[in-house]
Structures are given as C-alpha cells and as structure tokens.
LOLUMDO-254553 format. One line per 2 residues: number of its first residue (from 1); for each residue y, x, z of C-alpha. Coordinates in Angstrom, 2 decimals, always signed. Example, Ala and Ser with C-alpha at 12.3 -4.5 7.8 and 13.67 -1.06 7.14 Angstrom:
BEGIN
1 = -4.50:+12.30:+7.80 | -1.06:+13.67:+7.14 $
This chain:
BEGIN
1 = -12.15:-3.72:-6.74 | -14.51:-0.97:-8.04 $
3 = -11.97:+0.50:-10.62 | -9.57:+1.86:-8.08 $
5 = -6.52:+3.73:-9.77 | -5.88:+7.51:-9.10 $
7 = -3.40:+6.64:-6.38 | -5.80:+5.31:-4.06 $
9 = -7.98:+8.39:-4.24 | -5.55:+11.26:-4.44 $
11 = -3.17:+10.46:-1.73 | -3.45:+9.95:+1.57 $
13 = -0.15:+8.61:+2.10 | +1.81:+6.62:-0.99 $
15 = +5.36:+5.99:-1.53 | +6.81:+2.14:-2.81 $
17 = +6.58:+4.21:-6.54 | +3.19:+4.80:-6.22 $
19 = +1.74:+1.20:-4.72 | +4.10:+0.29:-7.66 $
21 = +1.91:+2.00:-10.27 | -1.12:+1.48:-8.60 $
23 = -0.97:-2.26:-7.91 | +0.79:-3.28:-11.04 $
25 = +2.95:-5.26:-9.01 | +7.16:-5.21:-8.59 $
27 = +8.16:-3.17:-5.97 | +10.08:-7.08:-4.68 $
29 = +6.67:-7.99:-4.10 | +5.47:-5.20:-1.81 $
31 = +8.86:-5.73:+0.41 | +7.75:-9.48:+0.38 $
33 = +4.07:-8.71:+1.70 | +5.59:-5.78:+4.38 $
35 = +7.79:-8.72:+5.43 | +5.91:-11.72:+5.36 $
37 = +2.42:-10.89:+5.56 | +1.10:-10.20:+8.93 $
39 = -1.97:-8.06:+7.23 | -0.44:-5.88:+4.96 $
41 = -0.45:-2.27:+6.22 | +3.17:-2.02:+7.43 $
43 = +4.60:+1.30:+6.10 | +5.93:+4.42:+8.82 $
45 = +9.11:+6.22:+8.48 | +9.28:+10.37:+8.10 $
47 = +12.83:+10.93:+8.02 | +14.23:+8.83:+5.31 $
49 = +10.89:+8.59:+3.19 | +8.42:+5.29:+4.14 $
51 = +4.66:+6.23:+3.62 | +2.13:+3.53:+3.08 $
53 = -1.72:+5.01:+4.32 | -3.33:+4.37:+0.90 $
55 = -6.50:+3.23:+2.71 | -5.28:+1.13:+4.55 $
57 = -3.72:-0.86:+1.89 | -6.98:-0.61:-0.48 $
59 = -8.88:-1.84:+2.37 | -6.26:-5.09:+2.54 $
61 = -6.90:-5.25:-1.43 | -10.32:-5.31:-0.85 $
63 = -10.17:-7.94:+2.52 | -11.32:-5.21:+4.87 $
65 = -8.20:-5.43:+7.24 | -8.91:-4.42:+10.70 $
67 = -8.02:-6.89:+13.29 $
C-alpha cells in the first residue's frame, strides 16, 4: 500500500482506535485477526492500555511478516 494513512507514520505504537481509523476496519475485526491469525502483530499490555507496534502491523498489511 503506498498511500499509508497518518497513523502508520506518526506513531510508533497505536491503540485499537487508531488501527480502527487507519485500517477502515471494525475494531471486531482486529480482535478476530489478534485471535485467530497466527501473523498479525499480537498487541503488548502497559498497564491497562494494549499498544499495537504500527510497523509491525503495516508490514503484515503489506505481507512483510517476519517469521
């Protein structure tokens, strides 16, 4: 994808709001991919926030995922 939104430049870390906005996808979807796709970047916990890396999940976008 070579028109990235903001979100994927800007941030190094995103919330579920922001892969929301940037993927133009319901945030049901992104729990289905954390759960049932093995390559999605799985999110971390800080405190009670969950971070995506932003990266990470362009590069799955784009089919760069690291084996």
């Amino acid at each position: 994808m070579t028109n990235q939104t903001p979100a994927f430049h800007t941030k190094k870390y995103g919330r579920y709001a922001d892969l929301v906005e940037a993927l133009q996808v319901s945030r049901q979807t992104i729990y289905r991919w954390v759960r049932n796709d093995p390559t999605f970047p799985q999110p971390v916990k800080r405190g009670n926030t969950v971070l995506f890396d932003m990266a990470a999940v362009e590069a799955w976008l784009t089919g760069e995922v690291a084996q």
